[in-house]
C-alpha positions in Angstrom: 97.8 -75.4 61.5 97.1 -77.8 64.6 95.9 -80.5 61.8 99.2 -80.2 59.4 101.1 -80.2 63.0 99.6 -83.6 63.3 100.6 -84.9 60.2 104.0 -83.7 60.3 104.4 -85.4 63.7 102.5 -88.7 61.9 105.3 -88.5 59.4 108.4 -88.4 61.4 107.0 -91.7 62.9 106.2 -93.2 59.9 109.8 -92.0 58.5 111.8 -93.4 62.0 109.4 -96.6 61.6 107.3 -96.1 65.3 103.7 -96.7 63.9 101.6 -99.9 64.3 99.7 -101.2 60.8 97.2 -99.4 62.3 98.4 -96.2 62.3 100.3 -96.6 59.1 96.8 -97.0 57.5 95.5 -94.3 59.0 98.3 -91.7 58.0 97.9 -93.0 54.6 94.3 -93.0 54.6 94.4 -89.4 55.5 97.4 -88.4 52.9 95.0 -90.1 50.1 92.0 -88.4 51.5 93.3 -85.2 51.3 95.6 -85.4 47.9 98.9 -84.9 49.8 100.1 -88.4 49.3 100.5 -87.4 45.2 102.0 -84.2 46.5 104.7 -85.2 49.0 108.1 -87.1 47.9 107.8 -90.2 45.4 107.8 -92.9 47.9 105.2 -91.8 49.7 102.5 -92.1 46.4 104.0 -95.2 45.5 103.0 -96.8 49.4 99.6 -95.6 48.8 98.8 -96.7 45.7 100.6 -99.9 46.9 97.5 -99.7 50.0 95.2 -98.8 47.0 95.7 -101.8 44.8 96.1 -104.4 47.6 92.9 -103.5 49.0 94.0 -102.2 52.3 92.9 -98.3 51.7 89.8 -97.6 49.3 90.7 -94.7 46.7 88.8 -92.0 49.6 91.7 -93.0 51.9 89.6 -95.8 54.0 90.1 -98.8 55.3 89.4 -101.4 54.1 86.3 -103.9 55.8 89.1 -106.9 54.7 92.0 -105.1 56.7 90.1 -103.7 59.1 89.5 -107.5 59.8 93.2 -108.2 59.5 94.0 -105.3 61.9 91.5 -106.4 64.7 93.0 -110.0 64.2 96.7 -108.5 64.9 95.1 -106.5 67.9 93.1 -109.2 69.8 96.6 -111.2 69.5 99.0 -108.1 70.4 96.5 -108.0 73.7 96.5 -111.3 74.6 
């Protein structure tokens, strides 16, 4: 249960709009990885086939070496 905890938690943040582009990726990565993204309500598939067919997420649920870039990019300037 601890990992479902997670993602409900993951979520609610997502939903009240308190994660990075990071984190958004990764929550999405992980709902595509494990099929819950086609499962959950509507909006939530169309955002990660959105990821999908931008090339941000690969169809496992990774991320990908192009936003990965992007997302160091944002980080080196968020921490400078």
């Amino acid at each position: 249960m601890g990992r479902m905890k997670d993602i409900a938690i993951d979520l609610m943040d997502y939903e009240a709009g308190e994660l990075n582009a990071r984190e958004t990726l990764e929550l999405f990565g992980v709902l595509i990885n494990s099929g819950m993204a086609w499962t959950l309500q509507g909006a939530y598939g169309r955002m990660a086939s959105e990821l999908i067919d931008t090339g941000c997420l690969t169809e496992e649920g990774e991320i990908s070496e192009f936003a990965g870039q992007v997302l160091d990019k944002l980080d080196e300037r968020a921490t400078s």
